[in-house]
N, C-alpha and C positions, 0 to 999 in steps of 0.2 A: 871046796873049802875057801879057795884064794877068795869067789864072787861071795862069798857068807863075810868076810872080813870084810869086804869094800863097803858090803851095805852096812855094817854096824860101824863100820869107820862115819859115812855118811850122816846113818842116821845121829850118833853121839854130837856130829858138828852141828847140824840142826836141829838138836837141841838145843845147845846151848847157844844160841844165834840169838832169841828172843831176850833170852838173861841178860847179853853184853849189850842189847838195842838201849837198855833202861838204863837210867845214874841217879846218882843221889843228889839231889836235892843241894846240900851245903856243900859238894865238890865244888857246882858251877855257880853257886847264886849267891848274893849276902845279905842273911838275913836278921842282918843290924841296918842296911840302906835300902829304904825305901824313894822310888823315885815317879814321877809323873814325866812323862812323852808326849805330845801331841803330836799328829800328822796323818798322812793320806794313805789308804789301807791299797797295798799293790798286790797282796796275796792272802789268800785263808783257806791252809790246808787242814781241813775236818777230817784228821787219821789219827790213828794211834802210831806212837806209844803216846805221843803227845800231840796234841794237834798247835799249830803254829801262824804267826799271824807276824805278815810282814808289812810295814810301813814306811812311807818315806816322811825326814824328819828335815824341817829346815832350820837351822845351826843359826849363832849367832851372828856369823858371817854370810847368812844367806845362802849360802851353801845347802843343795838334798844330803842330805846322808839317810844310806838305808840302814834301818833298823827290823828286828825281829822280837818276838816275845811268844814264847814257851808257854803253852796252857795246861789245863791238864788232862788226861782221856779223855777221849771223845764219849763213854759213858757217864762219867762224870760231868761234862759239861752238860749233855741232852738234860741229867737231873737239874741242874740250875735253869734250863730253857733256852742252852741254846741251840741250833740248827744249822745245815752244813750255810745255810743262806742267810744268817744272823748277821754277817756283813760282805756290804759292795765294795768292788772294789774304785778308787774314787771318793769315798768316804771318810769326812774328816773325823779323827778318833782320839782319844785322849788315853790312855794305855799307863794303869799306876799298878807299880810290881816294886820286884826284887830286883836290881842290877846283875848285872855278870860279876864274877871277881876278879877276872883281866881287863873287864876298860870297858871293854868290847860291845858294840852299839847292838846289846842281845839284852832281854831279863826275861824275868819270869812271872808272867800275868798274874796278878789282883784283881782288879776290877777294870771295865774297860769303859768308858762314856760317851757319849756321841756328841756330835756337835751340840745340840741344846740342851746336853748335862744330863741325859735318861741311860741308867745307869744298864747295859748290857747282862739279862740276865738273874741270877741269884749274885750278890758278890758273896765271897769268902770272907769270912773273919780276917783279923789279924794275924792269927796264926797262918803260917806255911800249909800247902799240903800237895804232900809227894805224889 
């Protein structure tokens, strides 16, 4: 009986593992400010829930700051064309999204353009999507 509890104990928490991995949309993003980033792709993790795209940014002061921007499923994206190798790292990229609502050098991808302005992809509407 004890080992029949543990596994449903188990199994209940892995369940719910995948539910809390996900969030909403207008917790973390604002989708009243729209913003454009440029800089140099230092990472592109092609995973769910969300695949994520890190870049370094150079600030008014000249200063790197690292940045990040939230895509959305990696099924989703393959539908608009993209691939886990859609971009190098080294790559100068122009990344126009949603901001974070703390500040924070994070959003959530739009459309993303490459150095010579070839827009990555299918872009999205104006509308958001979760």
């Amino acid at each position: 009986m004890r080992s029949s509890l543990g596994v449903l104990v188990v199994m209940m928490v892995a369940a719910g593992a995948p539910a809390s991995a996900h969030h909403s949309f207008a917790v973390y993003f604002d989708d009243q400010t729209i913003i454009a980033v440029t800089g140099s792709v230092t990472d592109f993790r092609f995973t769910n829930p969300h695949a994520v795209i890190s870049f370094n940014v150079k600030n008014a002061k000249g200063q790197i700051e690292p940045w990040r921007a939230e895509t959305n499923a990696v099924t989703l994206l393959r539908r608009r064309g993209w691939t886990k190798d859609s971009l190098s790292i080294g790559e100068t990229i122009t990344v126009e999204g949603w901001r974070s609502r703390d500040g924070s050098h994070y959003m959530r991808m739009r459309t993303v353009k490459r150095a010579d302005g070839t827009v990555l992809g299918t872009p999205v509407s104006n509308q958001r999507v979760d």
